[in-house]
The first five atom37 places (N, CA, C, CB, O) and aatype in JSON, in Angstrom:
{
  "aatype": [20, 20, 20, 20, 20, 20, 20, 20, 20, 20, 20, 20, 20, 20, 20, 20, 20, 20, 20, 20, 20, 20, 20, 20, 20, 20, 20, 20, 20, 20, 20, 20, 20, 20, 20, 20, 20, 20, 20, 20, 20, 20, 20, 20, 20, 20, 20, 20, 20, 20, 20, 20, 20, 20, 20, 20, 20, 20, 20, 20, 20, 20, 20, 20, 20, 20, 20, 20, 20, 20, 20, 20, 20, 20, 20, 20, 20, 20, 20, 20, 20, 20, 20, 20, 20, 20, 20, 20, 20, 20, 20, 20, 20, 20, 20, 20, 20, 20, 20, 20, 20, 20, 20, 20, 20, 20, 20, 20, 20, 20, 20, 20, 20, 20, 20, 20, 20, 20, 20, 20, 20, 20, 20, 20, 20, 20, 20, 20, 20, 20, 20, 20, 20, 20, 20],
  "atom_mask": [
    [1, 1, 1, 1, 1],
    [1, 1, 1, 1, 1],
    [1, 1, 1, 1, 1],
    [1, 1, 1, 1, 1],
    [1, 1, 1, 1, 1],
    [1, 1, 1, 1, 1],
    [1, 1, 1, 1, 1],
    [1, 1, 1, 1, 1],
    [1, 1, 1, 1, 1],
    [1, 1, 1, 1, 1],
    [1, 1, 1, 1, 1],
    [1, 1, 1, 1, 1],
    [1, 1, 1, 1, 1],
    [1, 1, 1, 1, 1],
    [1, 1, 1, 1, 1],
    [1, 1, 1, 1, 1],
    [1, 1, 1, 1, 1],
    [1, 1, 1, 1, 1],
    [1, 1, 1, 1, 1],
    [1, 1, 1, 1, 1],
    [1, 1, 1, 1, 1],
    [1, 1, 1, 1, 1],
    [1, 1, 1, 1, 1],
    [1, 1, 1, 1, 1],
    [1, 1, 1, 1, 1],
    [1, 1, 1, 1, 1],
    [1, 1, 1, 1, 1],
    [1, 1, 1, 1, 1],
    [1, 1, 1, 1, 1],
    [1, 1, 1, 1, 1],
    [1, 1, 1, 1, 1],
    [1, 1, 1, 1, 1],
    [1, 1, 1, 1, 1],
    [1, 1, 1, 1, 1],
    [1, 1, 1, 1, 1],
    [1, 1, 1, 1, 1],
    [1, 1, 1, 1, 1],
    [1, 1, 1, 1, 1],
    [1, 1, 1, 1, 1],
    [1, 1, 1, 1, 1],
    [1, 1, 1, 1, 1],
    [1, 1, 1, 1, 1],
    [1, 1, 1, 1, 1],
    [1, 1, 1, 1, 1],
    [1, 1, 1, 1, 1],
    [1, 1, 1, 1, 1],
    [1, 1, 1, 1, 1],
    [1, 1, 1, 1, 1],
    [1, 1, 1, 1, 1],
    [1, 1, 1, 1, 1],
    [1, 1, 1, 1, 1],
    [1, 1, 1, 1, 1],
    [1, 1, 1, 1, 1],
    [1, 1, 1, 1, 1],
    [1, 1, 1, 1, 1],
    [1, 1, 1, 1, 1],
    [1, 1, 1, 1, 1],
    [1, 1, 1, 1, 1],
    [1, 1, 1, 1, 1],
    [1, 1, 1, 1, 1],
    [1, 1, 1, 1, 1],
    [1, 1, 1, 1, 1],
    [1, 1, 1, 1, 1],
    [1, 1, 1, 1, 1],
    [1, 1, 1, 1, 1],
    [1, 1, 1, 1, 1],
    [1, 1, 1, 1, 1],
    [1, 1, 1, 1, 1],
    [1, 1, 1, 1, 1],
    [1, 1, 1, 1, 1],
    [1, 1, 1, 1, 1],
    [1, 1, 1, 1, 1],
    [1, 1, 1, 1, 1],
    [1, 1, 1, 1, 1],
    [1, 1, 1, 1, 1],
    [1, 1, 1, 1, 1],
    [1, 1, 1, 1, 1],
    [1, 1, 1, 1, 1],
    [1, 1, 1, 1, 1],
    [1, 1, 1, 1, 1],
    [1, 1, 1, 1, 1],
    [1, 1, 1, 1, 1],
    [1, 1, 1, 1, 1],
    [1, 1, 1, 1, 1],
    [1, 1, 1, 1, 1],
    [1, 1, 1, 1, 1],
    [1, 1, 1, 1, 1],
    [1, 1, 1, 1, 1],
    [1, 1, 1, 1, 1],
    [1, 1, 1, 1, 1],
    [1, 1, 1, 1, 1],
    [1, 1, 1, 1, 1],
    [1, 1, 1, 1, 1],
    [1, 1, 1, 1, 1],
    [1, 1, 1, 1, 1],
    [1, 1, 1, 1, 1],
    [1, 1, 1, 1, 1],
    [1, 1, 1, 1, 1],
    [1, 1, 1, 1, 1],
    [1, 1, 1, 1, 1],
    [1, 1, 1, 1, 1],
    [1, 1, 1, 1, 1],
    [1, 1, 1, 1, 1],
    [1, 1, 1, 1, 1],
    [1, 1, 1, 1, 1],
    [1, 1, 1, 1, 1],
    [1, 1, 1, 1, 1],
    [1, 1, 1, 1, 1],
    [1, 1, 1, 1, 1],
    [1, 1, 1, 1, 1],
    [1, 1, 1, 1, 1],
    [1, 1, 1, 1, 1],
    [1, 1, 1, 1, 1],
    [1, 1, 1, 1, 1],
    [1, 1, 1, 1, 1],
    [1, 1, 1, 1, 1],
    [1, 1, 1, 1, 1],
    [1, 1, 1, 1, 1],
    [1, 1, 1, 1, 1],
    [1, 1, 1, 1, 1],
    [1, 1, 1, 1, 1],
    [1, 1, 1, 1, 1],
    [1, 1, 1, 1, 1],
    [1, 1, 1, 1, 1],
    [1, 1, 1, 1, 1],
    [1, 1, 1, 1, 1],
    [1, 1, 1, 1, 1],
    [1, 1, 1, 1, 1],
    [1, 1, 1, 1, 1],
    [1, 1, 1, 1, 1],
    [1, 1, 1, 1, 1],
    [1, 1, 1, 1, 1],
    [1, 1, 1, 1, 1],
    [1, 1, 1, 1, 1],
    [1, 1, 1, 1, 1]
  ],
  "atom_positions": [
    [[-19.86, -2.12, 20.53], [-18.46, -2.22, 20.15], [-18.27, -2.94, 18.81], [-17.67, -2.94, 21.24], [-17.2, -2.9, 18.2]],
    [[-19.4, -3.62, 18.36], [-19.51, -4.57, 17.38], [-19.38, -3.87, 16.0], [-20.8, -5.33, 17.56], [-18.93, -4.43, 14.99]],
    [[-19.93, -2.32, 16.08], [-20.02, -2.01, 15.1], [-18.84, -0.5, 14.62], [-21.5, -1.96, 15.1], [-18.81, 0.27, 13.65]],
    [[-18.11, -0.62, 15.72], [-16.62, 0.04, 16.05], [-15.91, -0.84, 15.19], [-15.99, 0.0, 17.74], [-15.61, -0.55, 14.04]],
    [[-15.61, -2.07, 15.82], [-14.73, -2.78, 15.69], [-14.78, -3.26, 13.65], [-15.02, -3.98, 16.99], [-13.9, -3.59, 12.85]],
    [[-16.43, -3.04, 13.52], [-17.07, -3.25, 11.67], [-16.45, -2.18, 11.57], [-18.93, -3.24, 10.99], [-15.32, -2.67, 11.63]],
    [[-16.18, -0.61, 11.42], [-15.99, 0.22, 10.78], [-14.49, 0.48, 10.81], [-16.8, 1.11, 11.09], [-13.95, 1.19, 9.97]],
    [[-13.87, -0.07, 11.74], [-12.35, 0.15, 12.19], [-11.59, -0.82, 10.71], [-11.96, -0.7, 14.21], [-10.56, -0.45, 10.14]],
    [[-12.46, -2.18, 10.29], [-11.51, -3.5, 9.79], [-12.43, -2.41, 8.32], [-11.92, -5.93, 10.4], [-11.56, -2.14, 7.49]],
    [[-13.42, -1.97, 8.01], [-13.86, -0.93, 6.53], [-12.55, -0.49, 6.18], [-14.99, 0.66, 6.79], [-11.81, -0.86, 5.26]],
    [[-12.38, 0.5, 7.23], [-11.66, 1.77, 7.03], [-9.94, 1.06, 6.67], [-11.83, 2.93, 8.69], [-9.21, 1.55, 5.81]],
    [[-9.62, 0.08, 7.37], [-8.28, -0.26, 7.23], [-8.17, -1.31, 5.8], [-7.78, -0.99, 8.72], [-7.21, -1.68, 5.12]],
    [[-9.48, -1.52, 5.76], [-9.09, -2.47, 4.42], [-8.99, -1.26, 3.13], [-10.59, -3.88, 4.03], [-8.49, -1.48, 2.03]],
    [[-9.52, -0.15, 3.51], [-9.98, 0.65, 1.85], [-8.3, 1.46, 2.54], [-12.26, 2.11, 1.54], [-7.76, 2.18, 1.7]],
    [[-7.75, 1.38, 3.55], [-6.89, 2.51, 3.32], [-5.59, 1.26, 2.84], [-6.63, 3.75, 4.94], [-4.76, 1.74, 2.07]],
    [[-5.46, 0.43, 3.05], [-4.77, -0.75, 2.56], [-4.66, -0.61, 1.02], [-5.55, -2.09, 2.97], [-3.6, -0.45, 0.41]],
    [[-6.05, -0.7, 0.42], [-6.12, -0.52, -0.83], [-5.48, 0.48, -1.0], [-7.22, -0.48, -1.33], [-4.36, 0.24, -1.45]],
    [[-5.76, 1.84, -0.78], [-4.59, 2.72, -1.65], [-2.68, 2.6, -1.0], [-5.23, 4.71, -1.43], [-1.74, 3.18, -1.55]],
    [[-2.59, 1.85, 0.04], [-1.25, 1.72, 0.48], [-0.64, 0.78, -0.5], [-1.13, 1.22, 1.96], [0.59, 0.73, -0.55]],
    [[-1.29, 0.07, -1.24], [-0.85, -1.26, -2.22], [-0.87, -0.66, -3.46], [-1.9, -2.68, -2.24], [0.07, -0.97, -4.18]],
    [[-2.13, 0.55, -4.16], [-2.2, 0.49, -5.38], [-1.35, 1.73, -5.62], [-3.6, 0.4, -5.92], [-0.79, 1.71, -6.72]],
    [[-1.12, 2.71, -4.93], [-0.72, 3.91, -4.96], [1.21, 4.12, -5.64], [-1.07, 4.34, -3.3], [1.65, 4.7, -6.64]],
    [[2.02, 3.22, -4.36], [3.13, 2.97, -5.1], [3.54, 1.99, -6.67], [3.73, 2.5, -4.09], [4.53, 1.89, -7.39]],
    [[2.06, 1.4, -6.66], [2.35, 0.59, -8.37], [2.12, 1.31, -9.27], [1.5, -0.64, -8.86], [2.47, 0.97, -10.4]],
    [[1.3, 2.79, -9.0], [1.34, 3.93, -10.15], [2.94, 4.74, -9.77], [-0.28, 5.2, -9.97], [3.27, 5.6, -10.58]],
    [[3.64, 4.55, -8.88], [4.9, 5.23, -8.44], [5.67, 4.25, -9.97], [5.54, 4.84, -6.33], [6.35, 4.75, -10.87]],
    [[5.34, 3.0, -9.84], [6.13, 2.34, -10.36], [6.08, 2.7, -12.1], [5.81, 0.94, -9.85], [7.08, 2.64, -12.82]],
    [[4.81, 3.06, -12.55], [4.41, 2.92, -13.48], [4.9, 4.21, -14.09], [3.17, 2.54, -13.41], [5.24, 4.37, -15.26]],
    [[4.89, 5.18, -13.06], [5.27, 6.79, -13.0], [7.26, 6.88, -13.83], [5.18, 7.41, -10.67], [7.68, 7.41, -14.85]],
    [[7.87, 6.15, -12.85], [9.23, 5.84, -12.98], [9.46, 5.39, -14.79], [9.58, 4.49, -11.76], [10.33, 5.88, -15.51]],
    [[8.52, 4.47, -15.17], [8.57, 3.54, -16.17], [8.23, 4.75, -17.3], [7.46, 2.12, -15.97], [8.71, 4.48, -18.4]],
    [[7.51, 5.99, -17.24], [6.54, 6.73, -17.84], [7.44, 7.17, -19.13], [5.92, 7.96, -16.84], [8.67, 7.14, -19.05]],
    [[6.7, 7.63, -20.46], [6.98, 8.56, -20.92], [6.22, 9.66, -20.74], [7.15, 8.32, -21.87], [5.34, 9.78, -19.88]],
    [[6.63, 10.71, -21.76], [5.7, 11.88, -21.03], [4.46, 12.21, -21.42], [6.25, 13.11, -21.07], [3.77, 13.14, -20.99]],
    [[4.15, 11.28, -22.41], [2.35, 11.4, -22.43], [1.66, 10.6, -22.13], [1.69, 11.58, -23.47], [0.65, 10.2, -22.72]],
    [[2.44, 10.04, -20.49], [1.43, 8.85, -19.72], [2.03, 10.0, -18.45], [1.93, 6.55, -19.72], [1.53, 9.5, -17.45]],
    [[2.51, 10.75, -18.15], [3.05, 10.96, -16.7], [1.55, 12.0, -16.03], [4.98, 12.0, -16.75], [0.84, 11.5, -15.16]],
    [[1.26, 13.32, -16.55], [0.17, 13.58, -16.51], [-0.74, 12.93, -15.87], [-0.06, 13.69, -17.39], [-1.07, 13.16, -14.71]],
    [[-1.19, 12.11, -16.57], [-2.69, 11.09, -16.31], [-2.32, 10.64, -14.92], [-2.98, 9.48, -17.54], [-3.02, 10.91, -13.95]],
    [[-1.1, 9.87, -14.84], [-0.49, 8.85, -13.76], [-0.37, 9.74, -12.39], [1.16, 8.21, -14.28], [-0.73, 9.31, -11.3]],
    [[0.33, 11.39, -12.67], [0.57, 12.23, -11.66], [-1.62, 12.59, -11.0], [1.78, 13.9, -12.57], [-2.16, 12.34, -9.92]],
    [[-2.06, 13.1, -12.05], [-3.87, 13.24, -11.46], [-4.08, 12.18, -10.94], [-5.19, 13.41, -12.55], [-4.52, 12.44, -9.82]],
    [[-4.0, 10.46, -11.17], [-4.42, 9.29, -10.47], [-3.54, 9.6, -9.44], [-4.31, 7.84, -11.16], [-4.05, 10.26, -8.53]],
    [[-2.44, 9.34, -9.33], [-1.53, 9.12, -8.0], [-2.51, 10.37, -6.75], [0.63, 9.74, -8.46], [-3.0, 9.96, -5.7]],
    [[-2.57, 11.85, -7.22], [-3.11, 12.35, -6.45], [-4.17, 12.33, -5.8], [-3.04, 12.92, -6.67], [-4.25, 12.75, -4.64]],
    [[-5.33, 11.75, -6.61], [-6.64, 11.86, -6.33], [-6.35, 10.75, -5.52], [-7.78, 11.85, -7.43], [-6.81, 11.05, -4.41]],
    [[-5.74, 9.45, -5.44], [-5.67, 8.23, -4.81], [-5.3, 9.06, -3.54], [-4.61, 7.01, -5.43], [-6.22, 9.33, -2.77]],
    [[-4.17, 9.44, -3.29], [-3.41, 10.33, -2.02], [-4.79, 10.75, -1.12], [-2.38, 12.03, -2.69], [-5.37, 10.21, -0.19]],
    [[-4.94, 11.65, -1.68], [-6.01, 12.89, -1.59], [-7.5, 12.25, -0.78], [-6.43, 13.51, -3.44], [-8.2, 12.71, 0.12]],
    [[-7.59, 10.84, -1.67], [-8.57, 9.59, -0.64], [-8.37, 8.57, 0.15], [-9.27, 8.87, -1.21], [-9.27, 8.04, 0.81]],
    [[-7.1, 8.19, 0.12], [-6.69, 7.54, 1.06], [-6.57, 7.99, 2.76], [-5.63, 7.26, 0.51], [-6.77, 7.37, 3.8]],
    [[-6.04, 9.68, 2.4], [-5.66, 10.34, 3.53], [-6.5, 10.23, 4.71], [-5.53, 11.58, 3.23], [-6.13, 9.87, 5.83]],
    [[-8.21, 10.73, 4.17], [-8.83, 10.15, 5.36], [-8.94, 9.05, 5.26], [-9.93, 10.52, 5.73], [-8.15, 8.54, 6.06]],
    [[-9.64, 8.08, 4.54], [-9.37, 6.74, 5.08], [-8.71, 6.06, 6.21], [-8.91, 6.33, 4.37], [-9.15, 5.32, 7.09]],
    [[-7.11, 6.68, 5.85], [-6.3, 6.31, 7.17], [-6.58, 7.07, 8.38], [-4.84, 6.49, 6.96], [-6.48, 6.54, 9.49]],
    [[-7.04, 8.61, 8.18], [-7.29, 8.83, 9.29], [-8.52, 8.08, 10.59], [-7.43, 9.97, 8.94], [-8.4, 7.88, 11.79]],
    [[-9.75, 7.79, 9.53], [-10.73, 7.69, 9.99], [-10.05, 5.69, 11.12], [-12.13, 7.9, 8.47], [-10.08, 5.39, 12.31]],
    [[-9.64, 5.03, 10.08], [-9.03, 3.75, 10.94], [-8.31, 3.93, 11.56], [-8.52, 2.79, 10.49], [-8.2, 2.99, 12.35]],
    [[-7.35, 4.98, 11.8], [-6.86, 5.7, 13.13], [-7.74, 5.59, 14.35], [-6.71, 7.2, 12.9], [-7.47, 4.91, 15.35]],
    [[-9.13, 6.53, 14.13], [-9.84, 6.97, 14.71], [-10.65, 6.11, 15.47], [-10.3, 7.64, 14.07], [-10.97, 6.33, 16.64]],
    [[-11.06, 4.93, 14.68], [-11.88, 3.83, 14.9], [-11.16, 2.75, 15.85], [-12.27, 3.26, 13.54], [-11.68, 2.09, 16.74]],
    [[-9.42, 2.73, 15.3], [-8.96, 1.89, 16.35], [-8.77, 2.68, 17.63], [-7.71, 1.2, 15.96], [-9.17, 2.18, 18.68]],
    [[-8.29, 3.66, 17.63], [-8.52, 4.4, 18.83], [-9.6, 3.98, 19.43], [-8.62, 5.72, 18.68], [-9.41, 3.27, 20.41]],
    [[-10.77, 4.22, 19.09], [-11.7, 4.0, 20.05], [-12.14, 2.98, 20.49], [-12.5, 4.43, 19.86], [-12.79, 2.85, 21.52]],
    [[-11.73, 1.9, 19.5], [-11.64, 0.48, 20.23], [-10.18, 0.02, 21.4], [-11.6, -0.64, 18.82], [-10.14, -0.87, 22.25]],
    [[-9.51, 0.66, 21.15], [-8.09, 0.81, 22.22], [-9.02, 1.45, 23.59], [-6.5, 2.27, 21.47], [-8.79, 1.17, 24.77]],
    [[-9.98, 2.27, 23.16], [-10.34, 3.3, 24.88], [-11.3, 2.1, 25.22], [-11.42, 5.42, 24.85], [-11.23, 1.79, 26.41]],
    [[-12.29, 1.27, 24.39], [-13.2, 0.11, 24.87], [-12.78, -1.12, 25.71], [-13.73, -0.46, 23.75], [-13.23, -1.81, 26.63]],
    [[-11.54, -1.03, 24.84], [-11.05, -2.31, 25.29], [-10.18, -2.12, 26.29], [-10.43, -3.07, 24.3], [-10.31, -2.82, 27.29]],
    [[-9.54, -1.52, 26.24], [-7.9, -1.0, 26.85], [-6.99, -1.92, 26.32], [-7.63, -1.05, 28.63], [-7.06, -2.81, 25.47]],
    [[-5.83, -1.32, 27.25], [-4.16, -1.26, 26.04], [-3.6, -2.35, 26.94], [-2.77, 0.64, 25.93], [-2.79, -2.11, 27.84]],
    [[-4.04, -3.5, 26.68], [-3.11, -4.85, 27.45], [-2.7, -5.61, 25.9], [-4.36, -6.24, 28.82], [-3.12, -5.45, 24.75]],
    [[-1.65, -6.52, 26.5], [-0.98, -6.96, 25.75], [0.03, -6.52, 25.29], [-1.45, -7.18, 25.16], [0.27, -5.32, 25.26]],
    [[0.95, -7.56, 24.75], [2.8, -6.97, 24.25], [2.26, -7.49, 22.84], [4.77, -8.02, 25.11], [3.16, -7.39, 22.0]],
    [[1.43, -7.86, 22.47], [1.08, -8.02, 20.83], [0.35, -6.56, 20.37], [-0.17, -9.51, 20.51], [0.31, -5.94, 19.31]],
    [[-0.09, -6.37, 21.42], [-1.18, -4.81, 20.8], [-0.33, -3.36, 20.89], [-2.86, -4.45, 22.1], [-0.66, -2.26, 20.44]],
    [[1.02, -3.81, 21.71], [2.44, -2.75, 21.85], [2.85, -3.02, 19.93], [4.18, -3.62, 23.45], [2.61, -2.16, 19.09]],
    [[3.35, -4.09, 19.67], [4.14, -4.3, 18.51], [3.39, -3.78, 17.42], [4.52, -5.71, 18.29], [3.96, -3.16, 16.52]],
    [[1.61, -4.05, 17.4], [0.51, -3.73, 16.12], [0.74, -2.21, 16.49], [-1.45, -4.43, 16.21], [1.1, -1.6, 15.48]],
    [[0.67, -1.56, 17.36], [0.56, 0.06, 17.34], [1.98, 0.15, 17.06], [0.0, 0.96, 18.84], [2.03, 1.34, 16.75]],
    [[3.02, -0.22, 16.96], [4.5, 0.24, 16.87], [4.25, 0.02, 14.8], [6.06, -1.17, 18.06], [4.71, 0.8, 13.97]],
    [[3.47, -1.16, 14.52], [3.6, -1.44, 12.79], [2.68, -0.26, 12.61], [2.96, -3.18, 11.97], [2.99, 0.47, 11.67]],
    [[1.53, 0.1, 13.35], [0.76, 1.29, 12.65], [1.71, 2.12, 12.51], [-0.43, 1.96, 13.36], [1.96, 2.55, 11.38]],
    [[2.56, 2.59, 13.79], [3.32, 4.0, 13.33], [4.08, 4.13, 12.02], [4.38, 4.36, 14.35], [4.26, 5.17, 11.4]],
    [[4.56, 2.7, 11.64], [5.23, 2.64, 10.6], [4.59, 2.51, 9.49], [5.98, 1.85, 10.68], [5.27, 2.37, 8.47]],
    [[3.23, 2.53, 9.41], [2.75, 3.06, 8.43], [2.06, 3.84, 8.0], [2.54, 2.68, 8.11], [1.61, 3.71, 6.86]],
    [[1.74, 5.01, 8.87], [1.8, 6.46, 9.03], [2.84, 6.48, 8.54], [1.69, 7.15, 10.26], [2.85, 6.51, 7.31]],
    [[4.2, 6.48, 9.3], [5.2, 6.98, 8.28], [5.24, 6.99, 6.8], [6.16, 6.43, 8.51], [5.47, 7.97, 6.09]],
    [[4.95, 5.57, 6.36], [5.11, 5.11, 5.27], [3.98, 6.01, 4.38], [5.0, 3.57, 5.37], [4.29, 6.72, 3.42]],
    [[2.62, 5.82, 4.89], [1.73, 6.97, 3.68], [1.88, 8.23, 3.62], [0.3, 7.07, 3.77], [1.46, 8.94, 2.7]],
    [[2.75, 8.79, 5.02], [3.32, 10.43, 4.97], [4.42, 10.48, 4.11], [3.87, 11.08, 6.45], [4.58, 11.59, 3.59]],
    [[5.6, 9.21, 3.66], [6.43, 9.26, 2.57], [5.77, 9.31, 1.4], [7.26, 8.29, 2.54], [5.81, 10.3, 0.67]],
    [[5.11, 8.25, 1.13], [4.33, 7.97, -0.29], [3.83, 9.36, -0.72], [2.93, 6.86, -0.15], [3.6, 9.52, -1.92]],
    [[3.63, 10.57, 0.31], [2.9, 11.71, 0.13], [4.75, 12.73, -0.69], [1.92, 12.35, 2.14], [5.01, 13.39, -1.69]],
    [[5.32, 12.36, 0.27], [6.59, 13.04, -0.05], [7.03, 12.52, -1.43], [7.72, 12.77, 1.08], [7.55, 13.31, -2.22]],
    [[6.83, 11.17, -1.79], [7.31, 10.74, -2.93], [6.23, 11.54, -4.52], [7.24, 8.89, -2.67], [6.54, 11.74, -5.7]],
    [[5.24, 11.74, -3.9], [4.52, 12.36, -4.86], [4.69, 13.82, -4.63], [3.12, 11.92, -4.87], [3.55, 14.26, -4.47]],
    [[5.09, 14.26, -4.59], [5.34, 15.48, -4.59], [7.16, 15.59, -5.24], [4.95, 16.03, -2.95], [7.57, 16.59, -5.83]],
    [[7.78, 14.72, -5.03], [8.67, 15.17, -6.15], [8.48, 14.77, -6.96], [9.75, 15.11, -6.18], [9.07, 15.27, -7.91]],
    [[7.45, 13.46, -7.32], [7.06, 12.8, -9.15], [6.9, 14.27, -9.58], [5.2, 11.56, -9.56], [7.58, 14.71, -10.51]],
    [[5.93, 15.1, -8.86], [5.48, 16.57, -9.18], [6.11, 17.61, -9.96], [5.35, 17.16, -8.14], [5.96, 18.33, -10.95]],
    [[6.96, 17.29, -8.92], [7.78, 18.3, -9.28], [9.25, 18.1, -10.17], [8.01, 18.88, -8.04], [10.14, 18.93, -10.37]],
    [[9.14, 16.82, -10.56], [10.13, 15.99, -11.54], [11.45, 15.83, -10.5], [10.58, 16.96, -13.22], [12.49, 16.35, -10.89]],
    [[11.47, 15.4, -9.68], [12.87, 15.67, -8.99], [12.75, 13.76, -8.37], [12.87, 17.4, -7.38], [13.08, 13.47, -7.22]],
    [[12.18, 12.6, -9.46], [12.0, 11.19, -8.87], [13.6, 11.37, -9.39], [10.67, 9.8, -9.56], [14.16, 12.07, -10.24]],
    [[14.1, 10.22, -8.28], [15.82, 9.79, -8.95], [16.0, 8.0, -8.76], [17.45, 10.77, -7.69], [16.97, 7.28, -8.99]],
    [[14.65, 7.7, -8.24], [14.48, 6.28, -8.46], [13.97, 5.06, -9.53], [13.92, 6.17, -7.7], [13.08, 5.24, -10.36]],
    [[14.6, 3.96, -9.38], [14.05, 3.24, -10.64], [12.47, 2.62, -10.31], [15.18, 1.9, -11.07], [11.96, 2.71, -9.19]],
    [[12.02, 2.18, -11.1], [10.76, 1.23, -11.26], [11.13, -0.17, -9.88], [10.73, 0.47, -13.33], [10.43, -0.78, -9.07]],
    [[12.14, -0.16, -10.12], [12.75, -1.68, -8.97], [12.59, -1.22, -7.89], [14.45, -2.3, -8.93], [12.17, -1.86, -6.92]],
    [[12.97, 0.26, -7.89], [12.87, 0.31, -5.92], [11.82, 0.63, -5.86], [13.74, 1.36, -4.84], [11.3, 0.38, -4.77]],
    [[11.02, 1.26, -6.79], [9.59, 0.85, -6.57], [8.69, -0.16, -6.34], [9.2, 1.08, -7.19], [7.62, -0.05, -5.74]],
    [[9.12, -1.08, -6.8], [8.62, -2.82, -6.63], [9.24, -2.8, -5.53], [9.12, -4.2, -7.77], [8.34, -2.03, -5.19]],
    [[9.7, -2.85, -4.9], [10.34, -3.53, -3.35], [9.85, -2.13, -2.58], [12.54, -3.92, -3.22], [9.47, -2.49, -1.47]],
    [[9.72, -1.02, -2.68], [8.43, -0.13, -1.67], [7.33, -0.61, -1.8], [8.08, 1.38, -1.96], [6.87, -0.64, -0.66]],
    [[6.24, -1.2, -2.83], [5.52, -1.55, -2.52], [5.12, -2.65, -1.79], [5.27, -1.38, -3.12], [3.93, -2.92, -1.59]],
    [[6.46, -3.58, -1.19], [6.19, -4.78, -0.76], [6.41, -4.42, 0.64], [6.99, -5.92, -1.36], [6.46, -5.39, 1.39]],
    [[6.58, -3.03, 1.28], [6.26, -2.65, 2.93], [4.51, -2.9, 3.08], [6.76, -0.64, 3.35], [4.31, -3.27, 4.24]],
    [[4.02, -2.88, 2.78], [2.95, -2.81, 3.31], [1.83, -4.0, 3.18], [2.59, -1.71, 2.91], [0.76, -3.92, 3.8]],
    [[2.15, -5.03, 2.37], [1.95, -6.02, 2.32], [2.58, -6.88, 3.52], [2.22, -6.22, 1.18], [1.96, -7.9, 3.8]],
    [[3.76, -6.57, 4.28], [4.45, -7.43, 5.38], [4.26, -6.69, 6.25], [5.85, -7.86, 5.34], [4.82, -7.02, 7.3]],
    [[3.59, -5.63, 6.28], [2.84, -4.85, 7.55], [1.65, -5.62, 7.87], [2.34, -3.27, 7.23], [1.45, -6.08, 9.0]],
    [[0.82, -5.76, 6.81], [-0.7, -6.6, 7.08], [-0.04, -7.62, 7.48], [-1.87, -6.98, 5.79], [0.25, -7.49, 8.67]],
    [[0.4, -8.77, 6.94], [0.71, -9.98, 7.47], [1.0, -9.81, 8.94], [1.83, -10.59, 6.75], [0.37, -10.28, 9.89]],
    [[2.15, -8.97, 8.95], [2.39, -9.06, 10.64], [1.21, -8.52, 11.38], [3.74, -8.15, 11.18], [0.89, -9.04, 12.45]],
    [[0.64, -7.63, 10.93], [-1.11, -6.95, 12.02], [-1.48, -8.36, 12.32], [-2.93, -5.87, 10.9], [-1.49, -8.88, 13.44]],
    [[-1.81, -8.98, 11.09], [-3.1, -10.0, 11.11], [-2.51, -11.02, 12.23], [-3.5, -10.89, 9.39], [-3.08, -11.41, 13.25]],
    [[-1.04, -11.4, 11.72], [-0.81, -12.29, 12.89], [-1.24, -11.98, 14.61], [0.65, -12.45, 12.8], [-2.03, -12.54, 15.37]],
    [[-0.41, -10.96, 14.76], [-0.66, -10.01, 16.1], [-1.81, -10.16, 16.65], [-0.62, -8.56, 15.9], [-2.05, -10.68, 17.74]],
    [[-2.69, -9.6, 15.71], [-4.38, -9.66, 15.93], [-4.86, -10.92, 16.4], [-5.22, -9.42, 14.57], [-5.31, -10.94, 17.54]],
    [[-4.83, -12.17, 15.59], [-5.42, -13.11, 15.68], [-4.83, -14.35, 16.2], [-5.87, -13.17, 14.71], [-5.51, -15.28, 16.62]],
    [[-3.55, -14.34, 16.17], [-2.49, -15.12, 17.06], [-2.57, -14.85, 18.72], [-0.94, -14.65, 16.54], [-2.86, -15.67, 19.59]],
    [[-2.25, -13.61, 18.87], [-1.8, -12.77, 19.79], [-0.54, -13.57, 20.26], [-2.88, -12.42, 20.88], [-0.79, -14.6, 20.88]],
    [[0.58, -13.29, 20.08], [1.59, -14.54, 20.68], [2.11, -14.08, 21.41], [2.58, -15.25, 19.98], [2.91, -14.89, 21.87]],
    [[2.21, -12.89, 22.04], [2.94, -11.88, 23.33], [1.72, -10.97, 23.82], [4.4, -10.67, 22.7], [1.89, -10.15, 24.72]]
  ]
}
């Protein structure tokens, strides 16, 4: 289980990484003229494009530490209720790139800075959950 539980905290730290760096090219995207948008639209994608499994695979990994362990606790209810919300959140980030795409952004650089700060108060709350357990 030791080495479940190693590949589950891999997978969630590298998909973290693109949940943090991904909307600061959103931001940078917003800020763009048009002979930086290009470059910014190929990074944003290729990031997408690797993150996707990533998240899947720490899906996968916590799953199977959920079937090892089993599903007790009202702290391990609330951490699977923040995962869903961030599934949601990298299935938006997917939607948000696809209208950078297609030029149809109608947001500023600011609400970009405050999207990228969901997922930073997602980890905090996991980690607490995790290692607190307070319910």
């Amino acid at each position: 289980m030791l080495w479940i539980k190693s590949f589950h905290i891999i997978f969630v730290t590298s998909w973290f990484a693109g949940l943090f760096y991904l909307p600061r090219i959103y931001v940078n995207l917003a800020m763009a003229g048009e002979s930086e948008i290009d470059r910014l639209l190929l990074m944003a994608g290729k990031l997408y494009r690797f993150m996707t499994p990533l998240g899947l695979l720490a899906l996968v990994f916590g799953l199977w530490l959920w079937l090892g362990f089993g599903f007790k606790g009202g702290w391990l209810h609330a951490k699977l209720f923040l995962v869903l919300l961030l599934v949601v959140y990298h299935l938006y980030c997917g939607k948000i790139l696809k209208q950078f795409r297609e030029g149809r952004n109608s947001r500023s650089h600011v609400w970009y800075r405050w999207f990228n700060e969901f997922p930073v108060l997602m980890l905090t709350a996991i980690v607490i959950l995790v290692v607190v357990k307070p319910f």
